[in-house]
C-alpha positions as CSV (number, residue, x, y, z in Angstrom):
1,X,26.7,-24.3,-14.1
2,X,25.5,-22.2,-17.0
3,X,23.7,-18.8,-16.4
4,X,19.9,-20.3,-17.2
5,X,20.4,-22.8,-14.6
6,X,21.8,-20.9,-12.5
7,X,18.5,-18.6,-12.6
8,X,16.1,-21.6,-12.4
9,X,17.6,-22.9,-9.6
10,X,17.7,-19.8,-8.1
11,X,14.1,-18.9,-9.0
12,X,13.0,-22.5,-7.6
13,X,15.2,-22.4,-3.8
14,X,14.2,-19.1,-3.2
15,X,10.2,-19.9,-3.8
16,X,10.6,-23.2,-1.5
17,X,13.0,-21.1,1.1
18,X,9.8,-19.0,1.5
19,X,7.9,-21.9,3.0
20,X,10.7,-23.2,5.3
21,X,11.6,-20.0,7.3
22,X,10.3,-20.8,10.8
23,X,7.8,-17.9,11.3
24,X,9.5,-16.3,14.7
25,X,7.0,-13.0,14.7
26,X,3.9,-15.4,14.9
27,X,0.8,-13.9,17.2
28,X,2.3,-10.2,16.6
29,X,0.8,-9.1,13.0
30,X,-2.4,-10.6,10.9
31,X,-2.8,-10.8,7.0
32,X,-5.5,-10.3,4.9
33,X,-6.6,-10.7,1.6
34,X,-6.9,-8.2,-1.1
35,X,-7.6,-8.0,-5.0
36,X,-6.6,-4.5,-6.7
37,X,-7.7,-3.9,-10.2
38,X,-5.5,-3.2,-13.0
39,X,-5.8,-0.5,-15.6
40,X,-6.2,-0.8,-19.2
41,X,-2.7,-0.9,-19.7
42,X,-1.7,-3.8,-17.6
43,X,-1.9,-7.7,-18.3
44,X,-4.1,-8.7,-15.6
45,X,-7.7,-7.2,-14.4
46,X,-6.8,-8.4,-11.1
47,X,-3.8,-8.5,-8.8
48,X,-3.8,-10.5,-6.3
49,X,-2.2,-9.1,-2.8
50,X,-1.6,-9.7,0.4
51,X,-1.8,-7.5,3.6
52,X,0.3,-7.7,6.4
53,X,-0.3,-5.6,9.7
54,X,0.5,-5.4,13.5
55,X,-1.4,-6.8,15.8
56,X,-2.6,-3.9,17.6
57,X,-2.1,-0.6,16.2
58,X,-3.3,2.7,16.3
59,X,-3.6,5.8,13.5
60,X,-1.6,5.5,10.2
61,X,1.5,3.2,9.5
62,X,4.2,3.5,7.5
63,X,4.1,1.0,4.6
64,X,6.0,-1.2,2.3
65,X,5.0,-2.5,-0.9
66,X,7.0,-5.5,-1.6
67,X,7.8,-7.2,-5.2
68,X,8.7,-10.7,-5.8
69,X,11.1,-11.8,-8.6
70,X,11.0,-13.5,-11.8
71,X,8.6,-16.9,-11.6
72,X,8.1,-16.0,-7.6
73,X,5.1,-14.7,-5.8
74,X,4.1,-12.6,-2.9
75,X,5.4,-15.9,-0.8
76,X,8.8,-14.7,-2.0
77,X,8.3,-11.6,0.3
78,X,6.4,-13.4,3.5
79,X,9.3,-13.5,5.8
80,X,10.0,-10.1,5.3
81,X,6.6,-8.9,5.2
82,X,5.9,-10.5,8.8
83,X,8.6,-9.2,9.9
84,X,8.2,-6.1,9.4
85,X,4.5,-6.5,10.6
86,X,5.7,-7.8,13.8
87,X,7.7,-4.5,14.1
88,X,5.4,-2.0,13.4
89,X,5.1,-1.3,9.7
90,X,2.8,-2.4,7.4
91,X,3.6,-4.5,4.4
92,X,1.7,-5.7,1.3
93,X,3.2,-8.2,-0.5
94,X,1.4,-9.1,-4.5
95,X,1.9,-11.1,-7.2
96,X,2.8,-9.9,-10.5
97,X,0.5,-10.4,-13.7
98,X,1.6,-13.1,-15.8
99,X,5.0,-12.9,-12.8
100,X,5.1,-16.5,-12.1
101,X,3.4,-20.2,-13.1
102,X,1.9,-20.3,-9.0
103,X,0.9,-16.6,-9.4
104,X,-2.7,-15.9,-8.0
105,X,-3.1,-12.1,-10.2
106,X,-4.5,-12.3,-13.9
107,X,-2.0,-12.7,-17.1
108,X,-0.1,-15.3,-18.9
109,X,4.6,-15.0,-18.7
110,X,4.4,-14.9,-21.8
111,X,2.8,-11.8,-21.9
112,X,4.9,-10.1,-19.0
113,X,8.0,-7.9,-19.0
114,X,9.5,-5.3,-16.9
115,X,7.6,-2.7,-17.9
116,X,4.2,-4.7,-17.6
117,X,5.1,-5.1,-14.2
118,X,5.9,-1.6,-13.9
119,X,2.3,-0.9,-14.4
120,X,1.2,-3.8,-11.6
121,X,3.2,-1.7,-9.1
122,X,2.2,1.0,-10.2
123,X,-1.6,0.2,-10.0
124,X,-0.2,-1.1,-6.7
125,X,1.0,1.7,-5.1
126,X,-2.6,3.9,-6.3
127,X,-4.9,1.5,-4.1
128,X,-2.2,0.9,-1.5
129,X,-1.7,5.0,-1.1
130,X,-5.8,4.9,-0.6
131,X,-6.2,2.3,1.8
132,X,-7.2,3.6,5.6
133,X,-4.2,2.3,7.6
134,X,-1.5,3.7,5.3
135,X,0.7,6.9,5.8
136,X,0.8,8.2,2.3
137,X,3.7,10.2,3.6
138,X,5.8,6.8,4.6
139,X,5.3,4.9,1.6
140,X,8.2,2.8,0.6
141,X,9.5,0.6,-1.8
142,X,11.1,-3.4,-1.3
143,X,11.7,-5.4,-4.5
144,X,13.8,-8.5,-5.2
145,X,15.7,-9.5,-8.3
146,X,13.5,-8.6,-11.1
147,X,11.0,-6.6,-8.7
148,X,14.2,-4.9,-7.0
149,X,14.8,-3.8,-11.1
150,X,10.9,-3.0,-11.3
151,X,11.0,-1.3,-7.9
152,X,14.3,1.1,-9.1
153,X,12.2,1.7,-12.2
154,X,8.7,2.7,-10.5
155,X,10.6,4.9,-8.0
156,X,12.3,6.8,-10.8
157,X,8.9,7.3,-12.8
158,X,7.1,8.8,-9.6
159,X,9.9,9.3,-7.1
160,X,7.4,11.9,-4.4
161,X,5.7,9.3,-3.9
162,X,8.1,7.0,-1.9
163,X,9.8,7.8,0.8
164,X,12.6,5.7,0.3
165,X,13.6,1.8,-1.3
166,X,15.2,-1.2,-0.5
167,X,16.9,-3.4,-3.3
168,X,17.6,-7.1,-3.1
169,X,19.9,-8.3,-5.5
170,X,18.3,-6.0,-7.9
171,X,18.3,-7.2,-11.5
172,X,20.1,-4.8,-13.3
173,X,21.9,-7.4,-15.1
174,X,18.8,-8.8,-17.1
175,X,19.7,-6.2,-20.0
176,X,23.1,-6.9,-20.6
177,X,22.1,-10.6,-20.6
178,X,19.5,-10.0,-23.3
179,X,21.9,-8.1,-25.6
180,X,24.3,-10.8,-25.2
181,X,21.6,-13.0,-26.1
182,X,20.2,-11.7,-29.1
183,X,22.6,-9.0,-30.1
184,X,21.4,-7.6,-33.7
185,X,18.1,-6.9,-31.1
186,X,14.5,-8.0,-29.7
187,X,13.9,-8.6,-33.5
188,X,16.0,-12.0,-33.1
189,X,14.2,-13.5,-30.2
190,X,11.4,-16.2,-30.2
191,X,8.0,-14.9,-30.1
192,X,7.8,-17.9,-27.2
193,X,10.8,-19.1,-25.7
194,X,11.0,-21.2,-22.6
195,X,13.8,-20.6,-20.2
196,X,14.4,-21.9,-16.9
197,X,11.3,-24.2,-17.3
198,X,8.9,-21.0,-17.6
199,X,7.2,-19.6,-21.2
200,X,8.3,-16.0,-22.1
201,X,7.5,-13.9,-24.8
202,X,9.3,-11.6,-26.9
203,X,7.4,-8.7,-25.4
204,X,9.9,-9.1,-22.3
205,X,13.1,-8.4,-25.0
206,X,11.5,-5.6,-26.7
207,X,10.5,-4.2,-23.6
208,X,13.6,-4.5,-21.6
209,X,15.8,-3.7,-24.3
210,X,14.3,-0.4,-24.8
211,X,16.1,1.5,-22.2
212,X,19.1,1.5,-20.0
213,X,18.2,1.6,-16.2
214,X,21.1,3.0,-15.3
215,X,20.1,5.7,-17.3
216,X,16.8,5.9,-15.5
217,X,17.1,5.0,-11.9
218,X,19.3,8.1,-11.1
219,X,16.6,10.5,-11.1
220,X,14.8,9.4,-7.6
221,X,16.3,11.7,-5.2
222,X,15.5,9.4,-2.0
223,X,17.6,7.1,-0.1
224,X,18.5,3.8,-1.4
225,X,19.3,0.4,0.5
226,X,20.6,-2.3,-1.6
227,X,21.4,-6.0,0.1
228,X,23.5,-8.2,-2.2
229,X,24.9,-11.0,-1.8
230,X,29.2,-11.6,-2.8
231,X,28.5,-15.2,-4.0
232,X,25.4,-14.2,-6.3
233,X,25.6,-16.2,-9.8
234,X,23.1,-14.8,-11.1
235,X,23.4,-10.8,-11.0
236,X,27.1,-10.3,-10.0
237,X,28.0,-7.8,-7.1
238,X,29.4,-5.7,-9.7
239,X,25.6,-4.6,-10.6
240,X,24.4,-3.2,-7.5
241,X,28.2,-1.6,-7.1
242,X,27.8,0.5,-10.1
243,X,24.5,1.5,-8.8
244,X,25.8,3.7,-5.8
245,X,27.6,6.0,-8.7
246,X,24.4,6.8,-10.1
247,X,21.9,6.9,-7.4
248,X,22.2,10.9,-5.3
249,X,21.8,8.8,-2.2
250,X,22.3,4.9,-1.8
251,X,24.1,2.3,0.7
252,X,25.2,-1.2,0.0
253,X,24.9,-4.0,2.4
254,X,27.3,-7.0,1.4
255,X,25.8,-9.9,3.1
256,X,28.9,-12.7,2.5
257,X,28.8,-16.3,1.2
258,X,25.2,-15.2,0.2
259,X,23.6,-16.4,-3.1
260,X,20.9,-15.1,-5.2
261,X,18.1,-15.1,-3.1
262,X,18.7,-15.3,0.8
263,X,18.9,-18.5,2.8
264,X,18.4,-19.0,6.8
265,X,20.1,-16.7,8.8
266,X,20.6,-14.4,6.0
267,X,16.9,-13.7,5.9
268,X,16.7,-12.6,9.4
269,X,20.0,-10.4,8.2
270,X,19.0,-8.9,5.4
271,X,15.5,-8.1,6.6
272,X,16.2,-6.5,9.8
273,X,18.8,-4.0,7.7
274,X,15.8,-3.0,6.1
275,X,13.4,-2.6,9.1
276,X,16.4,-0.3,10.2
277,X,16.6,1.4,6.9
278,X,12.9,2.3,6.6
279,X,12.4,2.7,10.4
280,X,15.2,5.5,10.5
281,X,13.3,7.7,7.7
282,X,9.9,7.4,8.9
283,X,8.7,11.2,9.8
């Protein structure tokens, strides 16, 4: 199978897996609707976002922002984000602008890159911070392929603001593939290419190619969780490996036989690791 199928099928289970998990917290949390404005700098005027708390609750909760991946949205997250609900902490799960064809928040793909949805989370994280039920002092970070990269990168550009982060099957791999790609640089992409049945533009190259995130994440000081999976064909192991020799402080949890994107039991698995994780630094 070659690497862009491999993605688009990957993008494509992990959307439908969403819908299938049997919801096993139902009755314990409720969700609500939100829309959070964007700045001038981002795609979108309005992101669309989802809020997930317990049932009954008193004072402030600690809270996780949760990103979806490339051509996902917030459904990508709604396992985890009941889950954690169910438990006791907050989640709110959004859609990127211009993130994926089903997204619900403004912009076009074709106009999205990493750092454009840098800015989303970013935005994200200013109107999350304000709302009444969070504690600004647990704030964390959850972000899957591409929004576990976006995630690693947000932390890094404001790291007092989170307390600590959880990384799926982070996407550090998407710069390597694009200098493979195209390697005389962004210069030799498409203005509009389709891959994996979505439009991209050349934006995404130029932006992504700009930096090296392992030169970037290293300077958030907080604890790391990363959860990848040994049978991942889409960012190898090898990825989130190197990752532990730059972060100060970071754990990797090896889920086996898993793919990219987490299937049945491995949902359950990989989201109560994290409900551990973030439980266990809550002050």
């Amino acid at each position: 199978m070659g690497r862009e199928s491999a993605i688009g099928n990957a993008v494509s289970a992990e959307q439908e897996n969403a819908r299938e998990v049997v919801d096993a917290y139902e009755g314990r949390y409720t969700v609500g609707e939100i829309i959070i404005k964007g700045n001038d700098e981002t795609i979108g005027e309005r992101i669309y976002a989802r809020v997930y708390l317990p049932k009954c609750y008193e004072g402030k909760l600690p809270t996780v922002i949760m990103s979806h991946g490339i051509g996902g949205t917030y459904e990508n997250c709604d396992p985890y984000a009941k889950q954690f609900a169910a438990k006791g902490v907050a989640a709110v799960a959004f859609d990127f602008c211009g993130g994926g064809l089903a997204s619900k928040s403004d912009g076009k793909m074709v106009s999205m890159s990493t750092l454009t949805e840098w800015r989303d989370l970013s935005c994200v994280t200013d109107a999350v911070s304000q709302m009444d039920f969070v504690d600004q002092e647990n704030l964390f970070l959850l972000g899957e392929s591409m929004g576990g990269f976006v995630s690693a990168y947000t932390a890094a550009q404001r790291p007092e603001d989170y307390r600590a982060i959880v990384l799926f099957y982070p996407a550090f791999v998407l710069q390597d593939d694009a200098w493979a790609k195209f390697p005389g640089g962004p210069q030799e992409a498409p203005e509009v290419e389709v891959i994996y049945g979505m439009e991209t533009g050349r934006q995404s190259y130029i932006d992504n190619m700009s930096f090296d995130i392992y030169e970037v994440i290293g300077s958030y000081q907080g604890d790391v969780l990363i959860v990848h999976g040994d049978a991942d064909p889409v960012v190898p192991l090898s990825y989130s490996e190197r990752a532990l020799d730059v972060y100060p402080s970071a754990r990797l949890v090896v889920i086996e036989g898993a793919s990219h994107g987490f299937r049945g039991a491995n949902v359950e698995k990989a989201g109560m690791v994290s409900l551990d994780f973030v439980l266990e630094r809550v002050r």
